[in-house]
C-alpha positions in Angstrom: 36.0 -49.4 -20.3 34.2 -50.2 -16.9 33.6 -46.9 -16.6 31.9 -46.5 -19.8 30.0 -49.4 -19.7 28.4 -48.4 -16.4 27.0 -44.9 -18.1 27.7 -41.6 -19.3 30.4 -39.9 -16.6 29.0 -37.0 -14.6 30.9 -34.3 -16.8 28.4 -35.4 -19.2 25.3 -34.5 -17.8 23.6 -31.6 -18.2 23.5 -29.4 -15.2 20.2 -27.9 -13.7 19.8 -24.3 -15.2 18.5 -23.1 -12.1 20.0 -24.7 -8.9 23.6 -26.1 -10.2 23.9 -28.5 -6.8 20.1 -30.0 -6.4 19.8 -33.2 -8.6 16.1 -33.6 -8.5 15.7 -37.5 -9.1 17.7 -37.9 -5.8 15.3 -38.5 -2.7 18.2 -37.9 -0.5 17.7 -35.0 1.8 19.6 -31.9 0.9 23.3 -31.0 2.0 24.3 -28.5 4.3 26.0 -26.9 1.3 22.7 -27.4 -0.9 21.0 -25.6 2.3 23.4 -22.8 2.1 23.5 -22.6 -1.3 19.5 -21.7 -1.3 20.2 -19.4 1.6 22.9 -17.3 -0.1 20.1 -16.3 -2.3 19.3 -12.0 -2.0 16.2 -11.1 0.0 13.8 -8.7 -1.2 15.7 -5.0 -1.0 14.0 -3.0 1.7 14.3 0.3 1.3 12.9 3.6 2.5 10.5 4.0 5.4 9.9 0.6 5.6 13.7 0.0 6.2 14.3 -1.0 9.6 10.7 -2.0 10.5 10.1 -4.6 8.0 10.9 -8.4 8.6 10.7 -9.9 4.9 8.7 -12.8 4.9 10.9 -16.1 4.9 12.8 -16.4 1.7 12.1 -19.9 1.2 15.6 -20.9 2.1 14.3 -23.9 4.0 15.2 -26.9 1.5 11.8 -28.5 2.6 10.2 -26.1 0.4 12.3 -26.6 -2.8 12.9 -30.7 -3.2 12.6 -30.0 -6.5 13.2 -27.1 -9.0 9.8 -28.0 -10.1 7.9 -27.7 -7.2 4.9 -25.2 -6.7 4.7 -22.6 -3.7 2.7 -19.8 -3.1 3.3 -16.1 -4.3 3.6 -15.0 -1.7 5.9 -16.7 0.5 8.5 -15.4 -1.9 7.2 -11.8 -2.3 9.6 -9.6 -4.0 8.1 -6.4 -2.9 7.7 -5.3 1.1 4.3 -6.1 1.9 3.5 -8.1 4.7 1.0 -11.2 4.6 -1.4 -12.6 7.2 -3.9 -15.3 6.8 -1.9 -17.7 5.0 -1.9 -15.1 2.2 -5.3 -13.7 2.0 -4.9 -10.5 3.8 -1.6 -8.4 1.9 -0.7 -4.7 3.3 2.2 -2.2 3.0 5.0 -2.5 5.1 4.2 -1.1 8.3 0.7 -3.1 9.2 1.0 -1.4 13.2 0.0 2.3 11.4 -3.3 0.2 10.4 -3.5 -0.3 14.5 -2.5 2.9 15.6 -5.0 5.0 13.0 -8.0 2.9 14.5 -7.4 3.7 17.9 -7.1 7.6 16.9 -10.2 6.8 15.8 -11.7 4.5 18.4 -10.6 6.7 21.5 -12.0 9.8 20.8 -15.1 9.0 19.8 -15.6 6.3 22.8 -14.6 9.2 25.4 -17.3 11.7 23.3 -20.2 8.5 24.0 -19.0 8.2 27.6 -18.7 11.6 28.8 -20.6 14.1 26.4 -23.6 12.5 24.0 -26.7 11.1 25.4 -27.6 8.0 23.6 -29.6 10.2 20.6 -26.6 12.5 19.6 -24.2 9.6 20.0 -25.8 7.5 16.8 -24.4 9.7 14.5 -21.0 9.4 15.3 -21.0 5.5 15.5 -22.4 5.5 12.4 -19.4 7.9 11.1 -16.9 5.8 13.2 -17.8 2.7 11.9 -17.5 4.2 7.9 -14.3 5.8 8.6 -13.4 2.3 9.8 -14.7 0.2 7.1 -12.8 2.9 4.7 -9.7 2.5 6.3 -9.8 -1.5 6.4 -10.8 -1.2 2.7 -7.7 1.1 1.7 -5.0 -0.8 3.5 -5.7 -4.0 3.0 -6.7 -4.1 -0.5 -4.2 -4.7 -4.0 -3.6 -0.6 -5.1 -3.1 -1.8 -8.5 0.3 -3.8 -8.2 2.3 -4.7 -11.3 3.5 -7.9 -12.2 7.0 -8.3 -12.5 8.7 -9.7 -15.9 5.6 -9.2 -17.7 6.5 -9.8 -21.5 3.4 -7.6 -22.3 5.5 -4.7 -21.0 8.7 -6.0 -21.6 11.4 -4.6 -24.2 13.4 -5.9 -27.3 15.7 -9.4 -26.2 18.0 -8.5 -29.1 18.5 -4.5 -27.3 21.1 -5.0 -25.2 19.9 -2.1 -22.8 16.2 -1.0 -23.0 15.4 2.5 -24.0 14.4 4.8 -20.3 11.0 5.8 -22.0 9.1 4.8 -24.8 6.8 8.4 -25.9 2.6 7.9 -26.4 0.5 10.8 -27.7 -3.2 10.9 -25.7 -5.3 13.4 -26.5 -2.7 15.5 -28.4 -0.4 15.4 -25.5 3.0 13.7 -25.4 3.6 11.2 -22.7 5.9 8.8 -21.5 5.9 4.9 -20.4 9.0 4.6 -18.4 11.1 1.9 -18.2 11.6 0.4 -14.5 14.9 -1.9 -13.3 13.5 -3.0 -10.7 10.0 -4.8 -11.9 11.7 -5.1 -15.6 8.5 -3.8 -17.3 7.6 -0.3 -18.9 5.2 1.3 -16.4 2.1 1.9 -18.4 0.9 5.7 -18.3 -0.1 6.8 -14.7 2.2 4.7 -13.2 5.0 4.9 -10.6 7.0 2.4 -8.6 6.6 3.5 -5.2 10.0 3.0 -3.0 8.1 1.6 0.2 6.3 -1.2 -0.9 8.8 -1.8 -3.5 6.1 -2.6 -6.4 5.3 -0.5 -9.6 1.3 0.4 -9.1 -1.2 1.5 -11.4 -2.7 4.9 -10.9 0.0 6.0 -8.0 -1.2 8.5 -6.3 1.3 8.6 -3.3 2.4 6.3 -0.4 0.3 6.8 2.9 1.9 5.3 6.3 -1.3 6.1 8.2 -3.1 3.2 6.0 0.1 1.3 5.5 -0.5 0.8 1.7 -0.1 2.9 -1.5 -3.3 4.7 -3.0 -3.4 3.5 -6.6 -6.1 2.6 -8.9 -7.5 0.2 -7.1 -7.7 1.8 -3.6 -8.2 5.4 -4.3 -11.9 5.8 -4.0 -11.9 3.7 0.0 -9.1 6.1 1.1 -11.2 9.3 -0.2 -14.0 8.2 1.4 -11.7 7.3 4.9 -10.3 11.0 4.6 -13.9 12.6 4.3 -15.8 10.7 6.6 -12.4 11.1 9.4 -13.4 14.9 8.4 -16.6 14.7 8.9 -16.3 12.5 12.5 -14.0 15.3 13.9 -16.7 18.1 13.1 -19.2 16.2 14.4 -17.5 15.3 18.0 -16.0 19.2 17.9 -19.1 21.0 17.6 -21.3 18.7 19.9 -18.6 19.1 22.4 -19.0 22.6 21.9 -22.8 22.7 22.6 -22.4 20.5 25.8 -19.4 23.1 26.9 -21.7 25.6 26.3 -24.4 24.3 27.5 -22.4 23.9 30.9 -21.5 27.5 31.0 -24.9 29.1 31.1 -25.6 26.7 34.1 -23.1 29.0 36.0 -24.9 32.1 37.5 -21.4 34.4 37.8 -20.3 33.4 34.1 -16.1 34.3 33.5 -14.7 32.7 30.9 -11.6 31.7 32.7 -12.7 30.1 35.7 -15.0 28.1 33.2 -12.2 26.8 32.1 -9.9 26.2 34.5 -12.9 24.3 36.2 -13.7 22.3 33.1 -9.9 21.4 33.3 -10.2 20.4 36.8 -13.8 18.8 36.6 -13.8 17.5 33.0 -10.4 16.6 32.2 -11.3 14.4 29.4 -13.9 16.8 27.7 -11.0 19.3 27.1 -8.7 17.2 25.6 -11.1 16.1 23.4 -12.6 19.0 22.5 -8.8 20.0 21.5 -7.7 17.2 19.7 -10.9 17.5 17.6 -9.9 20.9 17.1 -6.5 20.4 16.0 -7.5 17.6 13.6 -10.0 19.3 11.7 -7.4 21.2 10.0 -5.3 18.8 8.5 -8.3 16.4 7.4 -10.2 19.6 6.1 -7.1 20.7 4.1 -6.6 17.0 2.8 -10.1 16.3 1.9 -10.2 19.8 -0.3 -7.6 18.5 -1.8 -8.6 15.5 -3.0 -12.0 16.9 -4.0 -9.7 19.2 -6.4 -7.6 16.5 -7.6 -10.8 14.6 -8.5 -12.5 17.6 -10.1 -9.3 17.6 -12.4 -8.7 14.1 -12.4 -5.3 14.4 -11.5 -3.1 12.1 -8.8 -0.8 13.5 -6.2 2.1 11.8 -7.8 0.9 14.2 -11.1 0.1 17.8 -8.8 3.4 17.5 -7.2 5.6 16.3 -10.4 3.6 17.6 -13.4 4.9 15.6 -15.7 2.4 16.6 -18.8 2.7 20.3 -17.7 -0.1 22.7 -17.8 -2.5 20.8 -19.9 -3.9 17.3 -18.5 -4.6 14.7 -21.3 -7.1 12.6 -18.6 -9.7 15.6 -17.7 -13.0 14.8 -19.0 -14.3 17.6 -17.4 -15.6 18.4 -13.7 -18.8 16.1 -14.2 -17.7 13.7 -15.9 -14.5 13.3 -13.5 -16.7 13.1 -10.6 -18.7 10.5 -12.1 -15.8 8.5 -13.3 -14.4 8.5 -9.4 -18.0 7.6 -7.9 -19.5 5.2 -10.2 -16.0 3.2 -12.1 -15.7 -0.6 -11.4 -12.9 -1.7 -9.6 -10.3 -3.1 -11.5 -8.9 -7.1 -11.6 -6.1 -7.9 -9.8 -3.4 -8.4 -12.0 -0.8 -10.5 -9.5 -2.6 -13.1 -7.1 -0.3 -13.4 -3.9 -1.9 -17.3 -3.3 -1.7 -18.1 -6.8 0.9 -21.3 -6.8 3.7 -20.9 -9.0 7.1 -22.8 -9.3 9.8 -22.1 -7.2 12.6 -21.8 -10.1 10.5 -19.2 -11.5 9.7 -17.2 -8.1 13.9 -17.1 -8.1 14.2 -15.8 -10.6 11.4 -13.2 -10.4 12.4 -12.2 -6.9 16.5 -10.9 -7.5 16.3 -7.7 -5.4 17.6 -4.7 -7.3 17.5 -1.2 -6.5 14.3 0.9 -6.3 14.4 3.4 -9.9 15.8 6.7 -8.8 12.3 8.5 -9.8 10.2 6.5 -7.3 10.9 9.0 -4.2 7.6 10.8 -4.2 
C-alpha cells in the first residue's frame, strides 16, 4: 500500500522510444553504462577508396551532446555519409580532402618554375591568369554540395504497408522507359539521373562519376566548375609547353655549331628545371586533352559518365535537346538549392536514427 501511495512503480512507466536508459527529467550526469550505451551506436560505414583514409567525424558518443533525446545538434557532426567538415561546418568535401592539396601544388609548381626560370614578366600574365581559374575551378568543384540526397525523405519514400519496397519503380520520358531505383542505404528512390556513389556514401543528383583529384563527386550541382577546372588545366599545360618550347628554341639558335644532342644534354646539365618542365607539360597534355574532349562530347549529348559507361536507356537518350540547346543548358542553367544543409540543427533522436550505417547498394561501383 506504501508503495502505491507513493506513485505508479517504474514497470509502469513508459520507456523512451529512442534511448531505453536516458530518463530525461533527471539532471544527474549520465552513467558509464548510459555512456556506453550511446557509444555502442554503428558509425557511418566507410567503404571504398575512402576506406582506410577516412576518420568519421565524432559520432556524438560524448553524453554531453545528448542530455536529452530532445536536444538539437548540428547535421553535421553526425554525418552519415564520408565527407569531411572544416569550419565548424561550413566547408563539406569528399573523403580524401589532402587530393584537394596535392592537385594545387601540381598546379602551383609548375607554373611558379615556368615564371622563375622561362617567362619574362609579359608572357608570364597569361599563365597566372590561367593558374588562378584552374584554381578557383578546382576550390569550386570540391568544396561545393554535388547534389546530395537527403536521407528518409518521405517524398521519395515507398508504401509503409509493403513490407519490402519494389528495386525500381518504371517512368516513361520522352517515349523512353526509365527507371527510379530503390536505394538501402539512403531509404529513398533515386530520382532519374541519379546514383549513390560508394565513396562519399550519399545518393547525388546528376552523378556523373567520383573524382579523387577534387576529392568530391561531380553531380548536378558541381558539374559545370569541374569542366571548367579540366579545360582551363588543359589549356595552362599548352600554354607553359609551347612557351617552353619557344624559349628552348630560342636557346638553340644562340649556339653557332647546332647538334641536337649536345643541346640537350647541356639543357640537362645547365637547365635542369626547364626540362622537367617542359616534360611534365608534355606528358599532361594528353590525359587533360583526352578528358576535356570528352566532356565537350558528353555535353554535346547531354549525357553523364555514369550514363556513357553504363547505358542504362540504350541507344536512344531521352535528355538530348540537341547540340545547341545542350550547350546552352550546361553554360547558362542556375545552380540548384541545396537540398540537405550540414549546419542546419536538428534533434539528436532523429540524427540516430537517420545515421544506421548500412551497406552501399551493390550498383553504386562506378
Amino acid at each position: 500500500v506504501g508503495a502505491m501511495a507513493d506513485g505508479p512503480s517504474q514497470q509502469d512507466e513508459d520507456p523512451d522510444p529512442v534511448f531505453p536508459n536516458v530518463n530525461p527529467d533527471a539532471d544527474a550526469e549520465h552513467s558509464d553504462a548510459e555512456e556506453e550505451d550511446l557509444l555502442s551506436y554503428p558509425a557511418p560505414t566507410v567503404i571504398g577508396r575512402g576506406a582506410g583514409r577516412y576518420h568519421p567525424v565524432d559520432w556524438v558518443a560524448s553524453a554531453d551532446l545528448a542530455v536529452e533525446a530532445g536536444s538539437l545538434i548540428p547535421r553535421w557532426k553526425v554525418w552519415p555519409g564520408n565527407n569531411r567538415f572544416f569550419v565548424d561546418g561550413r566547408v563539406m568535401t569528399g573523403p580524401e580532402p589532402g587530393m584537394v592539396l596535392c592537385t594545387s601544388l601540381l598546379l602551383l609548381l609548375p607554373v611558379s618554375c615556368f615564371l622563375i626560370e622561362v617567362a619574362p614578366f609579359v608572357l608570364g600574365i597569361p599563365a597566372l591568369l590561367l593558374l588562378t581559374f584552374a584554381l578557383v575551378s578546382l576550390f569550386r568543384a570540391a568544396f561545393t554540395d554535388p547534389g546530395i540526397l537527403p536521407r528518409q525523405d518521405p517524398k521519395r519514400g515507398f508504401d509503409k504497408e509493403v513490407e519490402q519496397p519494389a528495386l525500381r519503380v518504371d517512368q516513361v520520358v520522352n517515349g523512353v522507359k526509365v527507371s527510379m531505383r530503390w536505394c538501402s542505404t539512403c531509404e529513398i528512390y533515386r530520382p532519374i539521373r541519379s546514383k549513390h556513389c560508394a565513396f562519399c556514401n550519399n545518393c547525388v543528383l546528376r552523378f556523373d562519376h567520383h573524382c579523387p583529384w577534387v576529392s568530391n563527386c561531380v553531380g548536378l550541382r558541381n558539374y559545370r566548375y569541374f569542366v571548367s577546372f579540366v579545360f582551363s588545366s588543359f589549356a595552362l599545360a599548352l600554354y607553359v609547353f609551347l612557351a617552353t618550347i619557344v624559349w628552348l628554341v630560342h636557346e638553340a639558335r644562340q649556339m653557332e655549331d647546332f647538334h641536337l644532342e649536345r643541346f640537350l644534354v647541356k639543357i640537362m646539365i645547365t637547365e635542369p628545371i626547364v626540362f622537367i618542365l617542359v616534360l611534365f607539360a608534355g606528358c599532361m597534355l594528353c590525359p587533360l586533352g583526352n578528358l576535356s574532349a570528352f566532356h565537350c562530347y558528353l555535353i554535346a549529348v547531354n549525357r553523364t559518365t555514369n550514363e556513357e559507361v553504363t547505358t542504362p536507356y540504350g541507344s536512344r537518350n531521352p535528355f538530348s535537346l540537341g547540340l545547341l540547346r545542350n550547350w546552352k543548358q550546361f553554360i547558362f542553367q542556375p545552380e540548384e538549392p541545396i537540398l540537405v544543409q550540414p549546419r542546419a540543427l536538428q534533434p539528436f533522436s532523429a540524427a540516430r536514427c537517420m545515421g544506421a550505417g548500412s551497406e552501399v547498394p551493390r550498383d553504386s561501383v562506378v
